[in-house]
KEVO-887241 format. One record per residue: residue in one letter; residue number from 1; x, y, z of N, C-alpha, C in turn. Coordinates in steps of 0.1 Angstrom, whole numbers, plus 5000, padded with zeros to 4 digits. Example, Ala and Ser with C-alpha at 12.3 -4.5 7.8 and 13.67 -1.06 7.14 Angstrom:
BEGIN
("A",1,(5132,4943,5078),(5123,4955,5078),(5132,4967,5078));
("S",2,(5128,4978,5071),(5137,4989,5071),(5129,5000,5079));
// end
This chain:
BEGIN
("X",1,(2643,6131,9314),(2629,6135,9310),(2629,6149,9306));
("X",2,(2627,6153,9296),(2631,6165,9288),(2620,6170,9292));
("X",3,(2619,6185,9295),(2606,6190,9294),(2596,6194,9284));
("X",4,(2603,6197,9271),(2598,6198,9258),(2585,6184,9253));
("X",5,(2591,6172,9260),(2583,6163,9259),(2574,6164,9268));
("X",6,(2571,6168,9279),(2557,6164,9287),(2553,6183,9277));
("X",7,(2556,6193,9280),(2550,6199,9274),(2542,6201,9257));
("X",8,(2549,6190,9252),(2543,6188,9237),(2533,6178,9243));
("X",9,(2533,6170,9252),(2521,6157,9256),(2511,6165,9263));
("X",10,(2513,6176,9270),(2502,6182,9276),(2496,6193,9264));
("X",11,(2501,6194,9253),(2496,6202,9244),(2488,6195,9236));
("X",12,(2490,6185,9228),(2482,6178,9219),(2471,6167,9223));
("X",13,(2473,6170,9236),(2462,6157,9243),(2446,6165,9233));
("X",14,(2442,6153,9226),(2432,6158,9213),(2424,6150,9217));
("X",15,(2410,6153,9210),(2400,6149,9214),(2392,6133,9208));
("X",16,(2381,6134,9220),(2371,6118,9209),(2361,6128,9208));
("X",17,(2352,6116,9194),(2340,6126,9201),(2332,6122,9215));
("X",18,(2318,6131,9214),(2318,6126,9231),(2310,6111,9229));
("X",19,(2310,6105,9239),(2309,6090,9235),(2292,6091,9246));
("X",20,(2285,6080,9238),(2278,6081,9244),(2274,6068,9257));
("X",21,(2270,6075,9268),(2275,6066,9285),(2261,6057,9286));
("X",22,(2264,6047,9293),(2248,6043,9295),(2244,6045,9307));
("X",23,(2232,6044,9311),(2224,6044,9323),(2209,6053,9320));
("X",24,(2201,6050,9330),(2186,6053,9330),(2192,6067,9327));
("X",25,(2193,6073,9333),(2192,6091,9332),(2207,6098,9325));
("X",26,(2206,6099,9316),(2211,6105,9308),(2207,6119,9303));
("X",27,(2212,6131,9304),(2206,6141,9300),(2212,6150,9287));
("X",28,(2206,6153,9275),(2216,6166,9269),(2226,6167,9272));
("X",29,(2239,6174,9268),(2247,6182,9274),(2236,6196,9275));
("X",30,(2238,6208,9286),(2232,6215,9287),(2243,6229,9282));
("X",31,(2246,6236,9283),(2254,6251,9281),(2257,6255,9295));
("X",32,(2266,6264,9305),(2265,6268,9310),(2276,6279,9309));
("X",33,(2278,6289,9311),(2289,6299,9311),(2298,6297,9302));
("X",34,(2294,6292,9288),(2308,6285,9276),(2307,6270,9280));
("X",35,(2305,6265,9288),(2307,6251,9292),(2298,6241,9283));
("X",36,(2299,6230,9284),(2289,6223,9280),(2293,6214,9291));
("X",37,(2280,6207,9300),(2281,6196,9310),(2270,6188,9310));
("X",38,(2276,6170,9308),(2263,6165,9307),(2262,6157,9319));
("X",39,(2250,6153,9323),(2247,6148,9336),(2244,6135,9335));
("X",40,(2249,6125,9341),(2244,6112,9339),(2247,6104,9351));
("X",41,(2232,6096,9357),(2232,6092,9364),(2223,6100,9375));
("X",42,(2215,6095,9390),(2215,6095,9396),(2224,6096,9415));
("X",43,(2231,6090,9413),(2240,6087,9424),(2249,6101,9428));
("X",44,(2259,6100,9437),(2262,6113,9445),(2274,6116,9432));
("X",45,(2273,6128,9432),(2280,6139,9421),(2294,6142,9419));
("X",46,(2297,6137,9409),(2313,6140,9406),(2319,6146,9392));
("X",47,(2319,6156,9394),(2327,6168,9381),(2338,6159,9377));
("X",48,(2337,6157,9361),(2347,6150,9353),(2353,6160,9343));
("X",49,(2368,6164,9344),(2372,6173,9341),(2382,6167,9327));
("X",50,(2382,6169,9313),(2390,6163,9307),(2403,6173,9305));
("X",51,(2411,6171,9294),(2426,6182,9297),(2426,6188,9281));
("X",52,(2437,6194,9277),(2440,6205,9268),(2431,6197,9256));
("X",53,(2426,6208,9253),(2421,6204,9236),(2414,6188,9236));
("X",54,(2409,6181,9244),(2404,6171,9247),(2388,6176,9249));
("X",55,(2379,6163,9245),(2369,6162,9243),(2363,6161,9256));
("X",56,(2345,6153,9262),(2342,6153,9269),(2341,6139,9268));
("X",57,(2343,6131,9259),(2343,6118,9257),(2353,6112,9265));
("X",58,(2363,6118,9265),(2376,6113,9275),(2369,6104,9289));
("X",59,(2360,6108,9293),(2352,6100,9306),(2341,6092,9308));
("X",60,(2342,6092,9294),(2330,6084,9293),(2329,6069,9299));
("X",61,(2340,6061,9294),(2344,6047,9297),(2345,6051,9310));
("X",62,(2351,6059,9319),(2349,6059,9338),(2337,6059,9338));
("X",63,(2331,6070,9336),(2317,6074,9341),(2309,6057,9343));
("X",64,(2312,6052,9330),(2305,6038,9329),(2307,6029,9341));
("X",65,(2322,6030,9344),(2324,6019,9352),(2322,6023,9370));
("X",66,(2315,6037,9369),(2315,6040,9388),(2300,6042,9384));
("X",67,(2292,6038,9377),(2276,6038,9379),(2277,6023,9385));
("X",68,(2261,6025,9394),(2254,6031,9394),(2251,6045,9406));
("X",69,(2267,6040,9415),(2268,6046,9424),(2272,6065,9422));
("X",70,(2276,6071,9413),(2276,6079,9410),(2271,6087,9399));
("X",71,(2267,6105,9400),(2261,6109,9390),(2272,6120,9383));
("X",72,(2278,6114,9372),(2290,6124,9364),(2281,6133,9360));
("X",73,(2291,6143,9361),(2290,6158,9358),(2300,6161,9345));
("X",74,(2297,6156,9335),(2310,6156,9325),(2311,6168,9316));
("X",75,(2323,6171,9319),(2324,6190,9314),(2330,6188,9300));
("X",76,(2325,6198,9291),(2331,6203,9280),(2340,6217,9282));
("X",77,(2353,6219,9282),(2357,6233,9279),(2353,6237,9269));
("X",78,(2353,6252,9267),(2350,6259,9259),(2362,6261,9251));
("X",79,(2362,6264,9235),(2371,6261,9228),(2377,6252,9227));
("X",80,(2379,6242,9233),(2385,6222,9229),(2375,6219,9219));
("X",81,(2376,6211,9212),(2369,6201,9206),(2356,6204,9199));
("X",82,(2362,6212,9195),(2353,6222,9181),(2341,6230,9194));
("X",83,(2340,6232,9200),(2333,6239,9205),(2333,6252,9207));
("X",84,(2325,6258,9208),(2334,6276,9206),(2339,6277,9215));
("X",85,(2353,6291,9216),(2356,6296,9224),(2350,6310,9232));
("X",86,(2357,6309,9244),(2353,6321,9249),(2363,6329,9253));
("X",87,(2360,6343,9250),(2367,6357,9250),(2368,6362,9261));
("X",88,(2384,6350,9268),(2389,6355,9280),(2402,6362,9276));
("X",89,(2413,6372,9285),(2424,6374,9284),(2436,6363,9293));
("X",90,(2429,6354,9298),(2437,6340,9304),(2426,6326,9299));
("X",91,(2431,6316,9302),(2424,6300,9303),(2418,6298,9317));
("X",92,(2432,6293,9323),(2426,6287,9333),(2422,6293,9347));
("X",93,(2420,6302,9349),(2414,6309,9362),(2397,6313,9358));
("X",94,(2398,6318,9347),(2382,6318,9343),(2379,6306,9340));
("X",95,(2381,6297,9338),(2375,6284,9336),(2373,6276,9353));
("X",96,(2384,6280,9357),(2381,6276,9373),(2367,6282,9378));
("X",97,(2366,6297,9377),(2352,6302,9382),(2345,6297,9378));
("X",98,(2345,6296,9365),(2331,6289,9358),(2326,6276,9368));
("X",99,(2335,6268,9365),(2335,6254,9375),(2328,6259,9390));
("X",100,(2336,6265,9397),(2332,6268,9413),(2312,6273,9407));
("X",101,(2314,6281,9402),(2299,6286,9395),(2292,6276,9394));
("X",102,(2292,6270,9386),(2285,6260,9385),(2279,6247,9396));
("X",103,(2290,6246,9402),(2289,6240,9413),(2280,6247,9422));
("X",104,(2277,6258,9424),(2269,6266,9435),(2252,6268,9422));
("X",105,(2254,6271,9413),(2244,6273,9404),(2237,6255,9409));
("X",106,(2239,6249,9408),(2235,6234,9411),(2232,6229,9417));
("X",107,(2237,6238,9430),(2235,6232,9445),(2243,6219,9448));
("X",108,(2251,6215,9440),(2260,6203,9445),(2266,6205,9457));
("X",109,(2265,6193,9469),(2268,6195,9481),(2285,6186,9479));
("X",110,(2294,6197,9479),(2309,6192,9475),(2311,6181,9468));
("X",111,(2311,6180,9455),(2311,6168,9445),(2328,6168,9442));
("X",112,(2328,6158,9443),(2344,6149,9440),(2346,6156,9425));
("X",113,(2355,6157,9429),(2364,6164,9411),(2371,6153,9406));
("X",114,(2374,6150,9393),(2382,6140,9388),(2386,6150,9381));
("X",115,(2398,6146,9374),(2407,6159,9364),(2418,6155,9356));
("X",116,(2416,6154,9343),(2432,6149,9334),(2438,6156,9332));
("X",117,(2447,6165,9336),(2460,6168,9323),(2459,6186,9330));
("X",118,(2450,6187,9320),(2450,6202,9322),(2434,6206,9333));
("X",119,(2427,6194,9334),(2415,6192,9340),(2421,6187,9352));
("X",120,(2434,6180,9361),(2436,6183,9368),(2443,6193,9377));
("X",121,(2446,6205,9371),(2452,6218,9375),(2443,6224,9376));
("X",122,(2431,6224,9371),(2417,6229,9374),(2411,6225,9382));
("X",123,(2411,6213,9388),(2403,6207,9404),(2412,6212,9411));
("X",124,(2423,6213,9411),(2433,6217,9423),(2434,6234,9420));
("X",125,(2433,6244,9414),(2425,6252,9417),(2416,6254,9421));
("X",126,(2408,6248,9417),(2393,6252,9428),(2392,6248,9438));
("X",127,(2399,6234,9442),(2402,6231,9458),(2412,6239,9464));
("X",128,(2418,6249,9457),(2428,6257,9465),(2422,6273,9469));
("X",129,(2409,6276,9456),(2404,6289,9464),(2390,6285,9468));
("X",130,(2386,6277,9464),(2373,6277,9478),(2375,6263,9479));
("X",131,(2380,6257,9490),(2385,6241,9495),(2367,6238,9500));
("X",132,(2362,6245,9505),(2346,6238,9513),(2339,6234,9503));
("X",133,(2341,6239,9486),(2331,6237,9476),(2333,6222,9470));
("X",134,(2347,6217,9471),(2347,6203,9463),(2350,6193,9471));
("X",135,(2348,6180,9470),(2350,6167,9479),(2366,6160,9476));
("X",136,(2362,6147,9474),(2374,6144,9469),(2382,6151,9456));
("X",137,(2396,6146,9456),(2400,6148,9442),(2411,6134,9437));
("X",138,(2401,6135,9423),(2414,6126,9415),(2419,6130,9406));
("X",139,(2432,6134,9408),(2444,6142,9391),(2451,6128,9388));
("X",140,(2448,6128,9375),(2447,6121,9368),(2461,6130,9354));
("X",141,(2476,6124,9356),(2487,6122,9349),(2484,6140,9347));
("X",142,(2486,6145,9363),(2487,6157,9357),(2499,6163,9371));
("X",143,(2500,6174,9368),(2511,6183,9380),(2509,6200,9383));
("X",144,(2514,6202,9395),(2507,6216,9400),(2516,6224,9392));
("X",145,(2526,6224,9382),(2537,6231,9379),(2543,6223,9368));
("X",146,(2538,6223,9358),(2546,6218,9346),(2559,6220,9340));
("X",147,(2562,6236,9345),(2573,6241,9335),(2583,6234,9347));
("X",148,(2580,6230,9358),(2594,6228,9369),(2594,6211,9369));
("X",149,(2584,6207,9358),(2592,6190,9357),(2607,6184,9360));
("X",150,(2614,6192,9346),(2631,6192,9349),(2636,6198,9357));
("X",151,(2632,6209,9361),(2642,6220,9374),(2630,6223,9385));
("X",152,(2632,6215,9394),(2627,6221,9405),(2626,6236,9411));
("X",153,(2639,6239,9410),(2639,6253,9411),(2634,6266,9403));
("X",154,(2626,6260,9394),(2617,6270,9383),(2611,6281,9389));
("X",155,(2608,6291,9385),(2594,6300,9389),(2590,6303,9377));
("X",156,(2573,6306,9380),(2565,6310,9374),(2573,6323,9360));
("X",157,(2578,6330,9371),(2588,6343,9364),(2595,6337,9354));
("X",158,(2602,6329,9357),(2616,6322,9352),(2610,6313,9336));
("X",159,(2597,6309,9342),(2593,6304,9329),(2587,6312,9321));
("X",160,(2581,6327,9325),(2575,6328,9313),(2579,6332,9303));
("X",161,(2599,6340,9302),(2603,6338,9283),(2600,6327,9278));
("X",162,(2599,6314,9282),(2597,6306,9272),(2583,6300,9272));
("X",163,(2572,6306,9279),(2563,6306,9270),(2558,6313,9263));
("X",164,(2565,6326,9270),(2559,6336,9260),(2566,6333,9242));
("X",165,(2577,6326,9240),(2582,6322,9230),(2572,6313,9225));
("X",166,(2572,6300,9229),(2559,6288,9227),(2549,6292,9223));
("X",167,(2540,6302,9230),(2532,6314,9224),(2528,6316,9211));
("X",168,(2540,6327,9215),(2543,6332,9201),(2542,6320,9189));
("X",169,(2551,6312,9187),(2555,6303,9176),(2539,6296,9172));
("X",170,(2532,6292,9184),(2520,6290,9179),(2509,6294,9174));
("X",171,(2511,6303,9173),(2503,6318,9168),(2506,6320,9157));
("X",172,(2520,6320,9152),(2526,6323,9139),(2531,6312,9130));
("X",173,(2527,6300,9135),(2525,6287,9126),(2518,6287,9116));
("X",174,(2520,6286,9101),(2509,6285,9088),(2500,6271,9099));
("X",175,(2487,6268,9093),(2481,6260,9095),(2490,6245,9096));
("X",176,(2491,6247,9086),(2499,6231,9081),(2506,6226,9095));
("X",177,(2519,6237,9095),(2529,6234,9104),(2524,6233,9118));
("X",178,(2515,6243,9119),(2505,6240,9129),(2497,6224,9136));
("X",179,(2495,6217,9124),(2486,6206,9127),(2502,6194,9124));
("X",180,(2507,6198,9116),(2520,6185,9119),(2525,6185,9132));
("X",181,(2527,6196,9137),(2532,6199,9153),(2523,6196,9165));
("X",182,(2511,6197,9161),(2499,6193,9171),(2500,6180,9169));
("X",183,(2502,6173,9162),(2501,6159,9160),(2513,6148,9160));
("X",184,(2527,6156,9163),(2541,6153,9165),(2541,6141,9172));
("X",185,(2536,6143,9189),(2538,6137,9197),(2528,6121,9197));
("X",186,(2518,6123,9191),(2503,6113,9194),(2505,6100,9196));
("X",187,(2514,6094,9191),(2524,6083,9197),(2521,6082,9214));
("X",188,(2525,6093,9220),(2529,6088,9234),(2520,6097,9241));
("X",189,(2506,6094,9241),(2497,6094,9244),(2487,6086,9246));
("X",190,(2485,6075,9239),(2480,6061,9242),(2487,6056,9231));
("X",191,(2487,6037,9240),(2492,6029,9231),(2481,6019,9224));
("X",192,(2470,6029,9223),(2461,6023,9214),(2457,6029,9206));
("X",193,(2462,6019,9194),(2463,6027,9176),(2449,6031,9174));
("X",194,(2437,6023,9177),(2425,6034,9172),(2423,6044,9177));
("X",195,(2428,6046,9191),(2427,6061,9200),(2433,6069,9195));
("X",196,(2447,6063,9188),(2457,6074,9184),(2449,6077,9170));
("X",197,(2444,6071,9162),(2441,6075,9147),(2429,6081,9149));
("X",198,(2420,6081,9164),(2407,6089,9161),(2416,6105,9169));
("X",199,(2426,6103,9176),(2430,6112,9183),(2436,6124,9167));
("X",200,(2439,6120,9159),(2444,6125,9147),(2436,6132,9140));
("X",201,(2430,6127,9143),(2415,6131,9135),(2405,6143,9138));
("X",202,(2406,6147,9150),(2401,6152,9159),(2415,6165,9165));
("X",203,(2424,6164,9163),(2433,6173,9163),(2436,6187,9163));
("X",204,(2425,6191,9151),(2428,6200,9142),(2410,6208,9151));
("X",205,(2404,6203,9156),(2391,6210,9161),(2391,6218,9174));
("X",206,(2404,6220,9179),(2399,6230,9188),(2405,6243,9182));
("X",207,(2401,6254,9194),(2405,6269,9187),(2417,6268,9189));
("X",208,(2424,6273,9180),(2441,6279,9184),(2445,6281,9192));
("X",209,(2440,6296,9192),(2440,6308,9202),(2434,6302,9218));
("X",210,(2425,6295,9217),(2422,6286,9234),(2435,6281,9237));
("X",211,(2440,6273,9225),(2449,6262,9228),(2462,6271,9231));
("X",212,(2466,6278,9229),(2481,6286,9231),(2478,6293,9245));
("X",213,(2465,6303,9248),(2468,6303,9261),(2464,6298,9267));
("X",214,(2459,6287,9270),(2457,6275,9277),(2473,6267,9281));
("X",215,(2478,6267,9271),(2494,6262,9272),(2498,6275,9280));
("X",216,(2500,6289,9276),(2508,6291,9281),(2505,6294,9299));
("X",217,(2491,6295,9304),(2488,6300,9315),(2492,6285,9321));
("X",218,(2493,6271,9314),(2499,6259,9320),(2514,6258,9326));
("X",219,(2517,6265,9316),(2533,6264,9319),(2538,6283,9325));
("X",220,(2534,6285,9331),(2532,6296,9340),(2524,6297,9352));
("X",221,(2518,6291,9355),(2510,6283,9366),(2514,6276,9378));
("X",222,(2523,6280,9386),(2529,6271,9398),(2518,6271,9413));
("X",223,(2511,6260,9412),(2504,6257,9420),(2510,6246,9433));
("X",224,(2526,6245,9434),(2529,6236,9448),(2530,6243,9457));
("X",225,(2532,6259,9462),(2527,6261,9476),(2515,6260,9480));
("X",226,(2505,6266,9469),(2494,6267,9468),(2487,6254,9476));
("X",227,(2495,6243,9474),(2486,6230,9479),(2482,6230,9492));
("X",228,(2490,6236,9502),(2491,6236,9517),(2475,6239,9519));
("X",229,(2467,6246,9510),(2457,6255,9516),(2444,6240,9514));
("X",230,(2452,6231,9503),(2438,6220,9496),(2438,6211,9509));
("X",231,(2423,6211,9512),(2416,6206,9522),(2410,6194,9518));
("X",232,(2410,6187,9506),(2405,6173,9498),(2411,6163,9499));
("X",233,(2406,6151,9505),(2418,6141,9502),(2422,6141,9486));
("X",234,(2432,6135,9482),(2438,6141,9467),(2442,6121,9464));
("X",235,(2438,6118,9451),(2447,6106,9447),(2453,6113,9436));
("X",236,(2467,6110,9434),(2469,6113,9422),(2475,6098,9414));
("X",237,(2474,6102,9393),(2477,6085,9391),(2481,6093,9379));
("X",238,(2492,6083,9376),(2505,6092,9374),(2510,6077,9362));
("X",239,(2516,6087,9349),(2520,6076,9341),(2537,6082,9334));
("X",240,(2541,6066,9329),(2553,6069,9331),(2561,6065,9319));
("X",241,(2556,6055,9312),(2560,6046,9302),(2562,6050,9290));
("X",242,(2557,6060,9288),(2559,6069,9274),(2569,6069,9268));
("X",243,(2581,6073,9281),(2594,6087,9286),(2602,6071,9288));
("X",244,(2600,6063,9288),(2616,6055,9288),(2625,6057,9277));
("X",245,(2623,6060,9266),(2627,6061,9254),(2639,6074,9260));
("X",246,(2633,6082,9271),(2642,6092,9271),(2646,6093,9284));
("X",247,(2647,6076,9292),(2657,6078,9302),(2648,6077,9315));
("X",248,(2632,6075,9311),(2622,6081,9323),(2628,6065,9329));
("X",249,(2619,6064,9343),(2618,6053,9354),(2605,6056,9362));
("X",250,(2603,6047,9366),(2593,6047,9374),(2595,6053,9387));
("X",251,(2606,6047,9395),(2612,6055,9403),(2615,6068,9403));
("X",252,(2617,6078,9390),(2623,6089,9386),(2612,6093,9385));
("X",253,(2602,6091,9377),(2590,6102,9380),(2581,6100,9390));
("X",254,(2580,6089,9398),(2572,6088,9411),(2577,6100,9416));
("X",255,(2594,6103,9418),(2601,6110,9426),(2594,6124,9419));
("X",256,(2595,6127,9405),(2588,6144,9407),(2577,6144,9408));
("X",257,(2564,6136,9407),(2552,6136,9415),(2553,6142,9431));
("X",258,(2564,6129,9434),(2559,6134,9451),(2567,6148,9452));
("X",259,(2575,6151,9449),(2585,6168,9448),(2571,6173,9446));
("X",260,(2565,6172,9439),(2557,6185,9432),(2541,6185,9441));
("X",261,(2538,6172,9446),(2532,6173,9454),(2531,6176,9472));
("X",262,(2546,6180,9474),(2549,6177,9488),(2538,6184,9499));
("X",263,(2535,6195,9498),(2532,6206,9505),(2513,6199,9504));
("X",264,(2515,6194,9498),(2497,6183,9497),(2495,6175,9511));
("X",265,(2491,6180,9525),(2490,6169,9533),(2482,6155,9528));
("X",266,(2487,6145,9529),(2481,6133,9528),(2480,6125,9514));
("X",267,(2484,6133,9506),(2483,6129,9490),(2487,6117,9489));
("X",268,(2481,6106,9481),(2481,6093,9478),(2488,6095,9463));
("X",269,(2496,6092,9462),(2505,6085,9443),(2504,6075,9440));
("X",270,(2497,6068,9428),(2504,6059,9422),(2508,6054,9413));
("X",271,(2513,6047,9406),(2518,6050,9392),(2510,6041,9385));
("X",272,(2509,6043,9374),(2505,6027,9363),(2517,6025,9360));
("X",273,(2516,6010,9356),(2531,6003,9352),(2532,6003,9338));
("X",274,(2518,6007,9326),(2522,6003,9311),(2513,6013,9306));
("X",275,(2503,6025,9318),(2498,6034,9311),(2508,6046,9302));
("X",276,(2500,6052,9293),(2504,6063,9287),(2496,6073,9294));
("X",277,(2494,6088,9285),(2489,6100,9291),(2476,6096,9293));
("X",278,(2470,6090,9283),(2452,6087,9287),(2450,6074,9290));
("X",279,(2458,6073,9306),(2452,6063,9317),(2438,6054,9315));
("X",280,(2429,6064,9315),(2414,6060,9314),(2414,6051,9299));
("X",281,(2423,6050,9288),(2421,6041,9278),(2433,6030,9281));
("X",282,(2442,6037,9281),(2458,6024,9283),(2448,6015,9295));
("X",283,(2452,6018,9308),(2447,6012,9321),(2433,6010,9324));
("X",284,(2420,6009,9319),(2412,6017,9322),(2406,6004,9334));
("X",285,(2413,5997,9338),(2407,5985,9352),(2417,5992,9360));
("X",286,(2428,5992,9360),(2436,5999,9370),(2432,6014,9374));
("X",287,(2432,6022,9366),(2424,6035,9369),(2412,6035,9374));
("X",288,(2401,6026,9368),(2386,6029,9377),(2387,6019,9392));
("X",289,(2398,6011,9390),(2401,6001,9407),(2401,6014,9416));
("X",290,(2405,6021,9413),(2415,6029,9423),(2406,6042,9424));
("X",291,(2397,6047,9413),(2392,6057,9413),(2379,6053,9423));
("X",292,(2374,6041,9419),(2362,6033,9429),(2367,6031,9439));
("X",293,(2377,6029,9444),(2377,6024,9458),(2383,6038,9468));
("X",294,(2386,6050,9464),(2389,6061,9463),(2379,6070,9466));
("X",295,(2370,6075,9455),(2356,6078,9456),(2347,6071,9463));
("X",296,(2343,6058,9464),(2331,6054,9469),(2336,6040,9482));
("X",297,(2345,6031,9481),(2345,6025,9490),(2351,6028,9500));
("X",298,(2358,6041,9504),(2362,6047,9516),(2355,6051,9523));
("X",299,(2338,6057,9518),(2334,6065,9523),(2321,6056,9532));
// end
């Protein structure tokens, strides 16, 4: 499993538009600190976190299927998905505050995080610097440390010439080459052709400049000591089927899941057997089985 490949898969994860969820209370998306978050539902509170350059539509189909017992909190990042950006000198640590912020601006009494991609390295930050603010967590086909997929023994150090290279190159891409490269991978991201052709489509709408350091603060990011401090129970759900083409197993990436999760007391794994990156469309009865009985029937 090459790392070039999960890193091109965690880069082009592209957007829907946002879809719209049913139930009695539906609200706006409102604004908050760059954010856009829409609320839907009544029931106890759960932050839906989608991943790089991804829309807020990504949760829509969950959101549907954990009403009427829950009230999504479905986030838009700032700069994904044609939305503006905001004029940070990093991604993901200001976007985490934002989140923690918000959650206190709200008065949410520790709402469960769900998180795809790059939206789960963002619950597991905020469960790692204020653990009393969030409840459960569900990471969703994501990892505390991207650049150490292939080499365990990576560091943060160790990886950043090569993002600072990755970087670079995306920055200094004509457009063109730009959007052929964004769109390289979209194949092995779902193996559903209208997801992939609206995924295509939608490609070309986030900001650049979000998208590059958002990648690069991803693959510079080593969050597995960090876990020891997350006080959440954690499911993680984990896909695999993409990467046979290049040798993956189910067995073989279960194995860097649990590596990368060790230092997680009590972390639950499990894999889908025919999902791609966006679980929530490949699997979406397997994913909400697990995310329902996870969230709401344990408790």
């Amino acid at each position: 499993m090459h790392i070039q490949h999960f890193a091109r898969r965690a880069w082009i994860a592209t957007v829907l538009a946002l879809a719209t969820a049913a139930g009695n209370v539906h609200a706006d998306p409102t604004r908050f600190h760059g954010m856009e978050v829409e609320v839907v539902g009544t029931g106890r509170p759960v932050l839906m976190i989608p991943g790089l350059n991804s829309g807020a539509g990504t949760w829509a189909d969950t959101c549907r299927e954990l009403r009427p017992e829950v009230q999504c909190h479905i986030v838009q990042l700032p700069g994904f998905a044609g939305t503006p950006r905001v004029d940070e000198a990093a991604f993901l640590v200001p976007m985490r505050d934002r989140l923690l912020a918000y959650i206190a601006d709200r008065r949410l009494n520790r709402p469960d995080v769900v998180g795809h991609s790059l939206g789960g390295v963002l619950a597991l930050q905020m469960a790692i610097e204020r653990p009393q603010a969030v409840g459960r967590l569900v990471i969703v086909d994501s990892l505390p440390f991207m650049a150490a997929i292939r080499d365990p023994s990576m560091t943060a150090d160790k990886a950043r010439p090569m993002a600072t290279q990755m970087a670079a190159g995306m920055r200094a891409a004509d457009d063109a080459s730009y959007r052929t490269q964004a769109q390289a991978a979209l194949a092995s991201m779902t193996r559903d052709a209208a997801r992939t052709a609206q995924l295509k489509d939608w490609s070309v709408a986030s900001d650049r400049e979000s998208t590059t350091q958002a990648m690069f603060d991803l693959m510079t990011t080593d969050l597995r000591a960090d876990l020891a401090r997350v006080q959440s129970p954690t499911l993680v759900l984990g896909a695999w089927s993409a990467f046979k083409p290049y040798g993956a197993t189910l067995d073989s990436t279960r194995a860097i899941f649990q590596s990368q999760f060790a230092a997680l007391p009590g972390v639950r794994i499990e894999m889908s057997a025919e999902g791609y990156h966006f679980l929530m469309w490949d699997d979406p009865q397997w994913l909400a089985t697990h995310v329902r009985g996870f969230l709401l029937d344990a408790k």
